[in-house]
DRENKE-908937 format. One record per residue: chain; y, z, x of N, C-alpha, C, O in turn; residue number from 1. Coordinates in steps of 0.2 Angstrom, whole numbers. Layout:
REM residues N
  c    n.Y    n.Z    n.X   ca.Y   ca.Z   ca.X    c.Y    c.Z    c.X    o.Y    o.Z    o.X    k
  A      Y      Z      X      Y      Z      X      Y      Z      X      Y      Z      X  NUM
...
This chain:
REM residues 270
  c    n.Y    n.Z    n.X   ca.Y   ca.Z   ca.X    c.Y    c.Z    c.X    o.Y    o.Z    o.X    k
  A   -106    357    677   -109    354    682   -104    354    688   -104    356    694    1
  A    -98    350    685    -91    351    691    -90    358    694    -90    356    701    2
  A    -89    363    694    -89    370    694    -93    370    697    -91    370    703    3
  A    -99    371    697   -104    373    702   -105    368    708   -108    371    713    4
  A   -104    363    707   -103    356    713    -98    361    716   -100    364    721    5
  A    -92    363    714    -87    365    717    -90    369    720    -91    368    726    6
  A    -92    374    718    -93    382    719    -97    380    726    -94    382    732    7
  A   -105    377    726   -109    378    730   -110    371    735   -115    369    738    8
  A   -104    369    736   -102    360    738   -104    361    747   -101    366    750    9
  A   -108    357    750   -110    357    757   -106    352    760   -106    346    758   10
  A   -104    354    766    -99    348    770   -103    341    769   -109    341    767   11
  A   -100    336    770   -104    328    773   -107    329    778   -106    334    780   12
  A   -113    326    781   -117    325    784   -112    322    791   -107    320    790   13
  A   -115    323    796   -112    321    802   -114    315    806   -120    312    806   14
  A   -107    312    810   -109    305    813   -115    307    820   -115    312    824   15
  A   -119    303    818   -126    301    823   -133    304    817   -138    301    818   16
  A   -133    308    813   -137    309    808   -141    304    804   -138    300    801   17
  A   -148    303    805   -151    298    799   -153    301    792   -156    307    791   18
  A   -151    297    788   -152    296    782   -156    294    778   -156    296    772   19
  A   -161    291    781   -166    290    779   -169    283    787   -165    280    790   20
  A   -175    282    787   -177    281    793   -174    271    794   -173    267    790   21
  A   -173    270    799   -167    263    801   -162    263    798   -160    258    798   22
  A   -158    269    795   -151    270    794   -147    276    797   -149    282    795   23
  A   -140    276    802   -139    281    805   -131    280    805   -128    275    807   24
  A   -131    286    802   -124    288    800   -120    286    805   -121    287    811   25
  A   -113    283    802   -107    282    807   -102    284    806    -96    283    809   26
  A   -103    287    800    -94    292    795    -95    291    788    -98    286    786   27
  A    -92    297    786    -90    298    780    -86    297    776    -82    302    775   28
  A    -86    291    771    -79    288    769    -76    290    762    -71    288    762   29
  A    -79    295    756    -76    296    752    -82    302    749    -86    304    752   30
  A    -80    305    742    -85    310    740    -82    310    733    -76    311    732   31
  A    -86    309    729    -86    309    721    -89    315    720    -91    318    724   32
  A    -90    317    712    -93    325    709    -99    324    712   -101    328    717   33
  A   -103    318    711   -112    318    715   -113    315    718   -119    314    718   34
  A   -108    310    722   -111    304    728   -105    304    734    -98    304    734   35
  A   -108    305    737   -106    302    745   -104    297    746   -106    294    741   36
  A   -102    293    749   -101    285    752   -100    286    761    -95    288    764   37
  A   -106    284    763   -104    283    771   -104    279    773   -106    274    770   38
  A   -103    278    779   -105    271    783   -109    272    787   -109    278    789   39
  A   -114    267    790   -120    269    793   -121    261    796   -118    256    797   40
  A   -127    264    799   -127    255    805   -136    255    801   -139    260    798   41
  A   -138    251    801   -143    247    797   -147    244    804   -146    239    806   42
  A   -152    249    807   -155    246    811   -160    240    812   -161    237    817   43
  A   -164    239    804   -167    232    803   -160    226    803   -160    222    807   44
  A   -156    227    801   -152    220    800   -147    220    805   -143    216    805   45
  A   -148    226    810   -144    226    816   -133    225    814   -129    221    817   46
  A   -132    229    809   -125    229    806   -125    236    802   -129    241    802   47
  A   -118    236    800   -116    241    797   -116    240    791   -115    234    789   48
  A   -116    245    786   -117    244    778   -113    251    776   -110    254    779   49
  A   -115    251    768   -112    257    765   -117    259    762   -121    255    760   50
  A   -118    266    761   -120    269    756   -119    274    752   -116    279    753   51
  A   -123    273    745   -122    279    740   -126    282    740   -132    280    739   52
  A   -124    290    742   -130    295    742   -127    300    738   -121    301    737   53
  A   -134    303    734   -133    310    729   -132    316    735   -134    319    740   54
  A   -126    317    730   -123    325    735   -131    331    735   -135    332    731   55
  A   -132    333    740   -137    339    740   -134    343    736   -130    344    740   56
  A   -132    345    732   -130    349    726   -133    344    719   -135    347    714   57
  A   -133    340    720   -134    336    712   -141    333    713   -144    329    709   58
  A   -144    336    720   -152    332    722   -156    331    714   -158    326    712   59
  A   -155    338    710   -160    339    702   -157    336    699   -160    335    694   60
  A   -150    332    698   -147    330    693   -153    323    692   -153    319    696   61
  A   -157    323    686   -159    318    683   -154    311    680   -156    305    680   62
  A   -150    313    679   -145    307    675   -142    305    680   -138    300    680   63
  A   -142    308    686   -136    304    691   -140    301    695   -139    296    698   64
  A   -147    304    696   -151    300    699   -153    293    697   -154    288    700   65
  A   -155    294    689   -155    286    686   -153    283    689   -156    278    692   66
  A   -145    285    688   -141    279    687   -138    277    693   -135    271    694   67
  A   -139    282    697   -138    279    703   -146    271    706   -145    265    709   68
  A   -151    274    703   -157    270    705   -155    262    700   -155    256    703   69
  A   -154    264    695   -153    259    690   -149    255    693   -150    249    694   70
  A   -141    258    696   -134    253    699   -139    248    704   -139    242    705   71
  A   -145    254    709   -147    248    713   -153    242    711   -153    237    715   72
  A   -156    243    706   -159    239    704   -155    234    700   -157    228    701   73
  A   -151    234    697   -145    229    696   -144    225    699   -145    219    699   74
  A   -140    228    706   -137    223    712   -141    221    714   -141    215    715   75
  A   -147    222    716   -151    219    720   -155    210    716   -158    205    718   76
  A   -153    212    710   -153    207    706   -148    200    706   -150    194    706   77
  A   -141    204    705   -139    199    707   -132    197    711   -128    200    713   78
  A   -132    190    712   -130    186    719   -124    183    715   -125    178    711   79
  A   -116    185    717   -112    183    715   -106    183    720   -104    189    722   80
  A   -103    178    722    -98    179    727    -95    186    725    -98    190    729   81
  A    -92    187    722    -87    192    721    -90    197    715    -87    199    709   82
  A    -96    199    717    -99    207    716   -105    208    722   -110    205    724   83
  A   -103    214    724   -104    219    730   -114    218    730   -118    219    725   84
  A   -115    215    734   -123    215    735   -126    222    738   -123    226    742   85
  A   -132    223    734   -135    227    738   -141    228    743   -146    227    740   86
  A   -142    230    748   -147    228    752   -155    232    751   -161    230    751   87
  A   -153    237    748   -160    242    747   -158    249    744   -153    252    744   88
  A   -163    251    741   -165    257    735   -170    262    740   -176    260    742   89
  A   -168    268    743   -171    270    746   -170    279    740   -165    281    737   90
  A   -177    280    741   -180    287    735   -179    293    738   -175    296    735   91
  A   -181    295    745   -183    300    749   -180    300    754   -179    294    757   92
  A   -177    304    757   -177    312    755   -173    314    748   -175    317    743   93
  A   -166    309    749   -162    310    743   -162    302    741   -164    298    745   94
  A   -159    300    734   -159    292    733   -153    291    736   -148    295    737   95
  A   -153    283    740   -148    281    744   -148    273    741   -153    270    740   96
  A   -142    271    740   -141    264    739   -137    261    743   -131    262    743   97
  A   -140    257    747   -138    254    753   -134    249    751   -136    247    746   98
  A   -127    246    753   -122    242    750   -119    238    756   -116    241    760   99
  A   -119    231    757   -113    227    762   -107    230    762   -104    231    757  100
  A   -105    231    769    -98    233    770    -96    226    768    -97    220    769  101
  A    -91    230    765    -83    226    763    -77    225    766    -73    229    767  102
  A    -76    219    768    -69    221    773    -63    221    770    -63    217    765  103
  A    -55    226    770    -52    225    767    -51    232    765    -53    237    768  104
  A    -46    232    756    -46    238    754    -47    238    749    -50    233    747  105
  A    -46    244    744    -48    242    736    -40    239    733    -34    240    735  106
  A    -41    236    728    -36    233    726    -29    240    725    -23    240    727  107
  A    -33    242    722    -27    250    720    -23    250    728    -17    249    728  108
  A    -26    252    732    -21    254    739    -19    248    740    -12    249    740  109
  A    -21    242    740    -17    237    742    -12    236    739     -7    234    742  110
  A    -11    238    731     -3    237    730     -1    240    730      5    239    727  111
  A     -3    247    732     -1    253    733      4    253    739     10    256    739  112
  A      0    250    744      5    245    751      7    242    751     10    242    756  113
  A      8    238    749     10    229    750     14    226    745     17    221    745  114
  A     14    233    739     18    231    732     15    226    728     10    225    731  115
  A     16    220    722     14    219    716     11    211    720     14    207    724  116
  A      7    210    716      5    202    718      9    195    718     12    195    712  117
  A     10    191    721     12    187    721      9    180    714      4    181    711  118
  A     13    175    713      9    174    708      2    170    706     -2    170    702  119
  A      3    167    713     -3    164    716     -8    167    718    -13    164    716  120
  A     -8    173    722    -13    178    723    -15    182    716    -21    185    716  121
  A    -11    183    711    -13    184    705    -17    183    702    -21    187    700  122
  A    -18    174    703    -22    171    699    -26    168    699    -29    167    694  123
  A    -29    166    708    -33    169    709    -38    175    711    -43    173    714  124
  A    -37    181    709    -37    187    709    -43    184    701    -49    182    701  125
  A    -37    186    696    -41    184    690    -47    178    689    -53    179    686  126
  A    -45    172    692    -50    169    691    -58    172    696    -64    170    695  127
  A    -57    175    698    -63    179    703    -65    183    699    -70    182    696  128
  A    -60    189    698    -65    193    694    -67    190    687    -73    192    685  129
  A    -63    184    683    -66    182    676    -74    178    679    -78    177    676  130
  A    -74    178    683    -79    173    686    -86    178    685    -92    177    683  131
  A    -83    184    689    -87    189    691    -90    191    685    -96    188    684  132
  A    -89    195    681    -90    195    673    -93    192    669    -97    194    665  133
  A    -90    183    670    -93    180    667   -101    180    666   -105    179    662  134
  A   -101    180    674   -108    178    677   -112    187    674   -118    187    673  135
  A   -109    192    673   -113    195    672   -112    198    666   -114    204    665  136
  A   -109    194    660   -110    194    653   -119    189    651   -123    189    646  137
  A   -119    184    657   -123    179    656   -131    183    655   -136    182    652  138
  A   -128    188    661   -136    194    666   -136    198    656   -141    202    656  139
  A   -133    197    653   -133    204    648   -131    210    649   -132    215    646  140
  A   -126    209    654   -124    217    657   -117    217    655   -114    211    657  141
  A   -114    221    653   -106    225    652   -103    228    658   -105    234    659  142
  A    -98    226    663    -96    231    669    -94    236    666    -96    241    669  143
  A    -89    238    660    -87    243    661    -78    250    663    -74    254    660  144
  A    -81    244    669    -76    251    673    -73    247    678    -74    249    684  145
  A    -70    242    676    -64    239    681    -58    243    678    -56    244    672  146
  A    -55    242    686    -50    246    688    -47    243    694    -48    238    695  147
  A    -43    246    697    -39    244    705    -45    246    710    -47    242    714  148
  A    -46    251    708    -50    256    710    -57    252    713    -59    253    719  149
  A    -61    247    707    -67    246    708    -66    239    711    -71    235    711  150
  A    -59    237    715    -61    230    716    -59    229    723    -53    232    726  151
  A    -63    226    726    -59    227    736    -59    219    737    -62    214    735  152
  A    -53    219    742    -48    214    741    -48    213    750    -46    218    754  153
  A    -49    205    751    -47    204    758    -46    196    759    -51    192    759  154
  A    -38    195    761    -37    188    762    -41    185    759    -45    180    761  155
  A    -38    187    752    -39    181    747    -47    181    743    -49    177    739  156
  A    -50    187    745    -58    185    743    -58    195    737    -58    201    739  157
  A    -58    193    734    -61    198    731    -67    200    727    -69    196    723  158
  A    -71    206    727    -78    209    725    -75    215    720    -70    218    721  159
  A    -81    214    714    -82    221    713    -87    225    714    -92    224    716  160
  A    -84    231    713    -90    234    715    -92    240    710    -90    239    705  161
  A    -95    245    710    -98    251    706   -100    247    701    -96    243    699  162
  A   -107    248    700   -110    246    692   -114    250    689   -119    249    687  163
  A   -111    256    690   -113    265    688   -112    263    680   -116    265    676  164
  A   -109    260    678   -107    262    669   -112    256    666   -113    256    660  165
  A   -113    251    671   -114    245    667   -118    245    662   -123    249    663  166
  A   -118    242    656   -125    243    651   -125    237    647   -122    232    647  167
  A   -127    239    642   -129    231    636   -125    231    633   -123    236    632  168
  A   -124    227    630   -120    226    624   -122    232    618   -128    234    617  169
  A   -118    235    615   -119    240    608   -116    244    609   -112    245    613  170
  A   -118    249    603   -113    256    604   -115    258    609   -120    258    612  171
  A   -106    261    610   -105    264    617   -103    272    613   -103    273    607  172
  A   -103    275    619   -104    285    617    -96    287    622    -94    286    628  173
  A    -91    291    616    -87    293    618    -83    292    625    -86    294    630  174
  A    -77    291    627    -73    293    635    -77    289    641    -77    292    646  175
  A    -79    283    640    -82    278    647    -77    277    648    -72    277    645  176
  A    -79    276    655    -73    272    660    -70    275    660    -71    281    659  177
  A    -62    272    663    -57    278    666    -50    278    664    -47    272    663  178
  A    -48    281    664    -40    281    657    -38    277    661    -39    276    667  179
  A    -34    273    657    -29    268    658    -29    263    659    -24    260    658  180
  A    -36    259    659    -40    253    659    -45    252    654    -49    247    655  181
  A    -45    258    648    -52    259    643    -48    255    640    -42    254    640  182
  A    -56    250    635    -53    247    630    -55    253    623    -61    256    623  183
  A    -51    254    618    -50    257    611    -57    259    611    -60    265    612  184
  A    -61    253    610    -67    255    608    -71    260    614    -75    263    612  185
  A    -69    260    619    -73    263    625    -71    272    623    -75    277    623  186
  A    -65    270    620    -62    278    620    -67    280    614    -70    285    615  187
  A    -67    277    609    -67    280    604    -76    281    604    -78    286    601  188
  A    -79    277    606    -87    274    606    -89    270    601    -94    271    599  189
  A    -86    265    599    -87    261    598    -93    256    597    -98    259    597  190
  A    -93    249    597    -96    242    598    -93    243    603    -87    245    603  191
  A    -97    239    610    -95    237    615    -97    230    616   -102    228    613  192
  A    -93    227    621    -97    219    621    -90    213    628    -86    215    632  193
  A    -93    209    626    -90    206    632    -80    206    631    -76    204    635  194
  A    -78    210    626    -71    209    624    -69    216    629    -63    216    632  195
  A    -73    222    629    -72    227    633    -70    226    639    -66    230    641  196
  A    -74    222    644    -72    220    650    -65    217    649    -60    218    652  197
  A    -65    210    643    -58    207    646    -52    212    645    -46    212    647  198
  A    -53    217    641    -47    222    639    -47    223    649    -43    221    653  199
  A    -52    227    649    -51    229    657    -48    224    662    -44    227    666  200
  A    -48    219    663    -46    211    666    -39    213    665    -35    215    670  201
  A    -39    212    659    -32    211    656    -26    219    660    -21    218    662  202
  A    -29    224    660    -26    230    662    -26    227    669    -21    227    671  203
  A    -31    226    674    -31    226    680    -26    218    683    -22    218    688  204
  A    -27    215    680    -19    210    682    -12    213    679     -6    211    681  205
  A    -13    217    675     -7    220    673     -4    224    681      1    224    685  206
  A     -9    227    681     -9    233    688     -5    227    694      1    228    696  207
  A     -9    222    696     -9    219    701      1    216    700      5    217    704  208
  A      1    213    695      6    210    692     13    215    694     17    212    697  209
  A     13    220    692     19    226    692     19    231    696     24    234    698  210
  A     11    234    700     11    240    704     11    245    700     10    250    704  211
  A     13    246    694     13    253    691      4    257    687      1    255    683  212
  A      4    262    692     -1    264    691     -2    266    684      2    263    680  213
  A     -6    270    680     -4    270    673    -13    276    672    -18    274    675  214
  A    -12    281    667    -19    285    666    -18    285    659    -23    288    656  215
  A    -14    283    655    -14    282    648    -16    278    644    -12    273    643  216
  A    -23    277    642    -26    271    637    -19    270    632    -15    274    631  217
  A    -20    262    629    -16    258    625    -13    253    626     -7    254    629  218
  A    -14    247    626    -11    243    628     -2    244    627      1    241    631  219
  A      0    248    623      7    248    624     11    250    630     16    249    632  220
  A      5    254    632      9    256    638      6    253    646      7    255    652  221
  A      1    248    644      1    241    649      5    234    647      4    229    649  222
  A      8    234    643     14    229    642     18    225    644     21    220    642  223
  A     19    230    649     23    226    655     20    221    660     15    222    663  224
  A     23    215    660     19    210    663     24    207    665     29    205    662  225
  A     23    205    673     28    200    678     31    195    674     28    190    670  226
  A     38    196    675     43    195    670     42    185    672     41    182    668  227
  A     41    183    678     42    177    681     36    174    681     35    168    683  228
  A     31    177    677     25    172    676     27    167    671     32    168    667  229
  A     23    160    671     24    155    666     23    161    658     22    167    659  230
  A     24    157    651     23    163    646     16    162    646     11    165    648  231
  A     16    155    643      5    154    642      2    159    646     -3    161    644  232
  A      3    162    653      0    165    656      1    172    653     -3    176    651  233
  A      8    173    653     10    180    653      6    182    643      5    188    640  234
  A      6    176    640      1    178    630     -6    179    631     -9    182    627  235
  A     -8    176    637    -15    178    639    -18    184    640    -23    187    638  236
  A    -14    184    645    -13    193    651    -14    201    645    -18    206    645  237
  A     -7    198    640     -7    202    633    -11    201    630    -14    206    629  238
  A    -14    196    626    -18    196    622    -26    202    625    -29    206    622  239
  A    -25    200    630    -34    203    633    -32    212    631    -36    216    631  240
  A    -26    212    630    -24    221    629    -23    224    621    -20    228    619  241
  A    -26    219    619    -26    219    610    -32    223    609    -37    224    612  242
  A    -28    229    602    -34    234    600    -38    231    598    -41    236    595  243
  A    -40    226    595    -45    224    589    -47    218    597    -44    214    600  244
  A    -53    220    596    -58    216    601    -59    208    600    -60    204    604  245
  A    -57    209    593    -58    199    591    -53    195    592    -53    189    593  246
  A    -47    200    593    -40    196    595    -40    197    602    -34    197    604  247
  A    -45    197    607    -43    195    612    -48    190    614    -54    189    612  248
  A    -45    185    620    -47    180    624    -53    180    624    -56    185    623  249
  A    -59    174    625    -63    173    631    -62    172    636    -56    171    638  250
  A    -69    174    640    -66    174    647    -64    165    650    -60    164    655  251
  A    -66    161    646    -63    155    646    -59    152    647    -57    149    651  252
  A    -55    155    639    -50    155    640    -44    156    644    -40    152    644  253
  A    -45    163    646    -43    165    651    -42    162    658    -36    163    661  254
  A    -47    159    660    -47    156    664    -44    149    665    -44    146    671  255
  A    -42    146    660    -40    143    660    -31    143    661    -28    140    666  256
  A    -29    146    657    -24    150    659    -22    152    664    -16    152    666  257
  A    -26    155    669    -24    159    674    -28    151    681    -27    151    687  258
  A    -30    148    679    -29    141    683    -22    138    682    -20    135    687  259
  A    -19    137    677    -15    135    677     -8    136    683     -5    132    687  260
  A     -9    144    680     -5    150    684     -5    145    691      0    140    693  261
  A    -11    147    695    -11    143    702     -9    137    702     -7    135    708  262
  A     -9    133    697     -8    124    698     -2    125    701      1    124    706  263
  A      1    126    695     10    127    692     14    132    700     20    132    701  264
  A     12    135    702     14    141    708     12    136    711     17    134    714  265
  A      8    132    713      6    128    720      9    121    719      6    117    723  266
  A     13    118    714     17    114    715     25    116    714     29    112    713  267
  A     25    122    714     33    124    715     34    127    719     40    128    719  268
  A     30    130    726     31    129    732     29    125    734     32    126    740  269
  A     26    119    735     29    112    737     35    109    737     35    103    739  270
């Protein structure tokens, strides 16, 4: 499929172009093997949005188009501060999933720029995203596939986003998700369940914490963890990065811990 995406791959579509009817393209902001991402002005809601559209090379792709339909019947479902809403599911000509723009960057670039988080920004970082998950361990859904990558960050408010992988609790089927943030069982395919996102948590404050990007599953080699965190936080952080799924935290837990984080940081800059 990649190879021939390559081989017979047609430019992005051009600004002033519609997309489908009260949406008109205003750029083109990224390009995966089978979706587009643009930005577009949303003439019913009178603003600007994002969308995911299937590349015209993968129009027949059956499985990309599921799931792309599926991510938008998800979001549209549900309403959580810090998970990416969506506005509409459009079929024709190609599937498009209409998405609120985001202000800000993905986490990945931001520490890419600005270098490693501070420790109060840390934590709540974490507590947002444990929030996020939580709320959608409650829906029955698995995210997945947090990363730097999947989470956009602005003055203090963070969302995730992509729920391309999300699915139910059970076995999972070989190499999900994306190296460096798999938990064991994602690699292997496994039981999946609400322990696989916290591995992923746990690698995504790692990230935030040190700046070191990383594509090798294992927690040994996410082990490093900001030296100047309290420890209860910094045993938290490690535990979510434990191969055996049961030794790691709830998201509770978790949370609790990384509230601390902020108490403790916000009475020692006072």
């Amino acid at each position: 499929m990649t190879s021939i995406l390559h081989e017979s791959a047609s430019p992005p579509r051009e600004p002033g172009d519609r997309l489908a009817p009260g949406y008109v393209l205003l750029g083109h902001l990224h390009r995966g093997e089978l979706l587009d991402v643009y930005d577009l002005w949303s003439e019913e809601r009178d603003c600007r949005c994002a969308a995911k559209v299937l590349r015209p090379e993968a129009r027949h792709d059956t499985q990309a188009r599921r799931h792309l339909l599926r991510e938008g019947r998800r979001l549209r479902r549900l309403t959580h501060p810090h998970i990416v809403r969506a506005y509409a599911t459009i079929l024709e000509p190609l599937p498009i999933l209409v998405l609120e723009t985001l202000p800000g960057e993905t986490l990945e670039r931001l520490v890419e720029r600005a270098g490693p988080l501070d420790d109060v920004s840390l934590g709540y970082l974490g507590l947002q995203l444990a929030s996020a998950l939580t709320y959608l361990h409650r829906y029955g859904l698995l995210h997945l596939d947090l990363t730097p990558a999947n989470v956009v960050a602005s003055q203090g408010m963070a969302k995730i986003i992509d729920l391309s992988l999300a699915r139910r609790p059970g076995q999972g089927r070989r190499d999900l998700g994306t190296p460096g943030y798999r938990a064991p069982e994602l690699v292997s395919g496994g039981m999946l369940g609400p322990a696989t996102d916290v591995y992923g948590l746990g690698a995504v404050l790692v990230f935030a914490a040190d700046g070191q990007a990383r594509e090798d599953d294992g927690a040994a080699a996410l082990a490093t963890i900001h030296a100047a965190l309290p420890s209860r936080v910094t045993a938290a952080i490690a535990a979510c990065l434990a191969p055996d799924p049961e030794r790691r935290p709830d998201l509770s837990d978790l949370t609790v811990a990384l509230s601390e984080l902020v108490a403790c940081s916000g009475r020692t800059s006072a």
